[in-house]
Every structure is written in structure tokens, then in C-alpha cells.
C-alpha positions in Angstrom: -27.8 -161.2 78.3 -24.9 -159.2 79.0 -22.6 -160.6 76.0 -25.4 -160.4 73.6 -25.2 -157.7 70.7 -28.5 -155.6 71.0 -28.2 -154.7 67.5 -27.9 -157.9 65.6 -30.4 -159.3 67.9 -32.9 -156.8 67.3 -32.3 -157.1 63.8 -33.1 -160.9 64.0 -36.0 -160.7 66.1 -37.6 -158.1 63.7 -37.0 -159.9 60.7 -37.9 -163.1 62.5 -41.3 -160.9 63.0 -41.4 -159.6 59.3 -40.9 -163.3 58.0 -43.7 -164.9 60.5 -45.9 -162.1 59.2 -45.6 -162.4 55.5 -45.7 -166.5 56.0 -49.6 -166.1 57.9 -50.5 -163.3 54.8 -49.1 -166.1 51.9 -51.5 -168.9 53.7 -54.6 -166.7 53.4 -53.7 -165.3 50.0 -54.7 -167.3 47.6 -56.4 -170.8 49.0 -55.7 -174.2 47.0 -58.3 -175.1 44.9 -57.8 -178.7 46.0 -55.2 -179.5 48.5 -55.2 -183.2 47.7 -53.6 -182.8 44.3 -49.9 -183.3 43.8 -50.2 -179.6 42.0 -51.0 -177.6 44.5 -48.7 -179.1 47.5 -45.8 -179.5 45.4 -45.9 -176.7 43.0 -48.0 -174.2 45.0 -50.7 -174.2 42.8 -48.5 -173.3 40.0 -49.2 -170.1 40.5 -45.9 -168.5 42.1 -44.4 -167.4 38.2 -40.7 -166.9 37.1 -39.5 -164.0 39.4 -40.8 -166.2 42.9 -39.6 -169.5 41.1 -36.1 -167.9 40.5 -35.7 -166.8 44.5 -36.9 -170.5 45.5 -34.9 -172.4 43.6 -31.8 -169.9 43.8 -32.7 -170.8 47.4 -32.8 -174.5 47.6 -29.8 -174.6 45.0 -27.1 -172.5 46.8 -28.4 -173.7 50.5 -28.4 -177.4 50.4 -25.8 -177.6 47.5 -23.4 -175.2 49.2 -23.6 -176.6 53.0 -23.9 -180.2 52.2 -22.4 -181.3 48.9 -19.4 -178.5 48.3 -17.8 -179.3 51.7 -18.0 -182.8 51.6 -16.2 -182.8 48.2 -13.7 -180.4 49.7 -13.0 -183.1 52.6 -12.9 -186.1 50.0 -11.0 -184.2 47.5 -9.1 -181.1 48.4 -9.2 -177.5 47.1 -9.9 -178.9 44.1 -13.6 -179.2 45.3 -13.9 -175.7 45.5 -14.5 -175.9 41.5 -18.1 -176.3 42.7 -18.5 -172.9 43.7 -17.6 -170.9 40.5 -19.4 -174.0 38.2 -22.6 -173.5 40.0 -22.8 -169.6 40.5 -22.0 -169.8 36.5 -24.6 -172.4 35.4 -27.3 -171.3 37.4 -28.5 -168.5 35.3 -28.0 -170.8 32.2 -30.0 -173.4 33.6 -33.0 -170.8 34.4 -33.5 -169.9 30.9 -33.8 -173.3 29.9 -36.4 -174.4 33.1 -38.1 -171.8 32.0 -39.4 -172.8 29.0 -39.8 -176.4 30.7 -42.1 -174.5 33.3 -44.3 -173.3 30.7 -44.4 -176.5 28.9 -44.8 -178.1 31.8 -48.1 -175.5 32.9 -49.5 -176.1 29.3 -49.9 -179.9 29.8 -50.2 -180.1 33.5 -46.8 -182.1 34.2 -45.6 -182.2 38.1 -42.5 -184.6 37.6 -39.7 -184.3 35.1 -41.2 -188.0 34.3 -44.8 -186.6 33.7 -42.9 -184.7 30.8 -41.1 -187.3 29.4 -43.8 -189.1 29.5 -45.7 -186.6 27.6 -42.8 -185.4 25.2 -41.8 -189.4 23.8 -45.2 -190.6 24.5 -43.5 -194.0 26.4 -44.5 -194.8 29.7 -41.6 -197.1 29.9 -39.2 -194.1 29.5 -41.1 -192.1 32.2 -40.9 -194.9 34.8 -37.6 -195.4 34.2 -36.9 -190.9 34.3 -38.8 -191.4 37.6 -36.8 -194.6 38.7 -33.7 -193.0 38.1 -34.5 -189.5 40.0 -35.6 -191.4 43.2 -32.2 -193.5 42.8 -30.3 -190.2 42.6 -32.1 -189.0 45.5 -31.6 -191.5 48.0 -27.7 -190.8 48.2 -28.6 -187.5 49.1 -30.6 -188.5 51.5 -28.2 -190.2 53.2 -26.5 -187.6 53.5 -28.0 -185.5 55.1 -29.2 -187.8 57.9 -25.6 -189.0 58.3 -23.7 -185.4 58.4 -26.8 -184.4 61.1 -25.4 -187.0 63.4 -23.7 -186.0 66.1 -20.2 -187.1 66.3 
């Protein structure tokens, strides 16, 4: 351990500690109600509200978007990718004021799936399957992905 930085690992172990710690607290704050509905797996009960939602999804948004899609546009298409940056840091705020209204719809009528809205907004099944179709279509690219770039070379 000669070439390691004491500082920055210190710093990671502690936080590494703080992390675990607040993770063990969260499981034995509130339990589910049920834990074999959709609701409470997926949505955590729904009970998380807009400041928590805003950190997740900022979260899943700018890691998976940023270290998977933005370089691989980048590679395909040049600097030109870099667009994706600026677009998203720009929209994201945008798109929060709109999902939060759809959040609150959404708790209202106990929707888990964009489809369980649309389902619920137009009143057409047909509509929602197709809504649900479509997002697990869009998905499996992604997928893809991400189990490709994994690989090793």
C-alpha cells in the first residue's frame, strides 16, 4: 500500500461506511405494506416525493445516459455527439416540471407504467398495450448495449 493516497482512500472508505449505514436505516424506515405489488418494488411505495425523485432520476439520467449512450454517439458520429451533453443538462429541468404533475396524476389513480396512464387518460386498452409494446421495444436496444459495451474486448 505504499502508492496508495491515504487521503482519498480514507475518504472512500468513510463514505463507503456512511452510504452502507444510511442504506440498512432506509430498509428499516418505513416497511412495504405489501412487497408483492408492482408499487412498492418499483416505485418504493410511492412514498419517496419530488425532492428524493429529483436526486434518483437526476441519477439514473446523467449516469447511464452519459457513460453509455453520449460516448457511443461520440464514436459513431464525431464531436458532433457532444450536442448530447448541453441538450440533456438543458431539458432535464424542463422535463421535471412536467413528470411532476404526471407523478401526481399518476399517485391519484394508482398508475405504475406510462401505459397504466394512458390507459387511464384515453380509456383504450388497445392504446396502452401498444404504449407498453413500444417502451419494451425501445428498451431492448439499450439492453444490448449495455451487455455488448461490458464485454471484454
Amino acid at each position: 500500500m505504499s502508492h496508495v493516497n491515504t487521503v482519498a482512500f480514507t475518504i472512500v472508505v468513510v463514505m463507503f461506511l456512511l452510504v452502507t449505514g444510511i442504506g440498512f436505516a432506509a430498509a428499516r424506515w418505513r416497511p412495504a405494506q405489501d412487497k408483492m405489488h408492482l408499487n412498492e418494488w418499483g416505485l418504493g411505495g410511492r412514498g419517496f416525493g419530488t425532492f428524493i425523485s429529483w436526486f434518483l432520476l437526476g441519477g439514473d439520467v446523467y449516469t447511464a445516459y452519459t457513460f453509455i449512450a453520449v460516448p457511443a454517439l461520440v464514436y459513431a458520429t464525431g464531436a458532433a455527439g457532444f450536442f448530447a451533453l448541453s441538450y440533456t443538462i438543458m431539458v432535464f429541468p424542463i422535463v421535471f416540471v412536467f413528470a411532476s404533475r404526471l407523478w401526481s396524476i399518476a399517485r391519484a389513480h394508482n398508475y405504475v407504467t406510462p401505459a397504466d396512464f394512458i390507459r387511464g387518460r384515453y380509456g383504450s386498452r388497445g392504446l396502452g398495450l401498444a404504449v407498453a409494446f413500444t417502451g419494451i421495444l425501445a428498451t431492448m436496444p439499450y439492453i444490448a448495449l449495455q451487455l455488448i459495451a461490458s464485454r471484454p474486448c
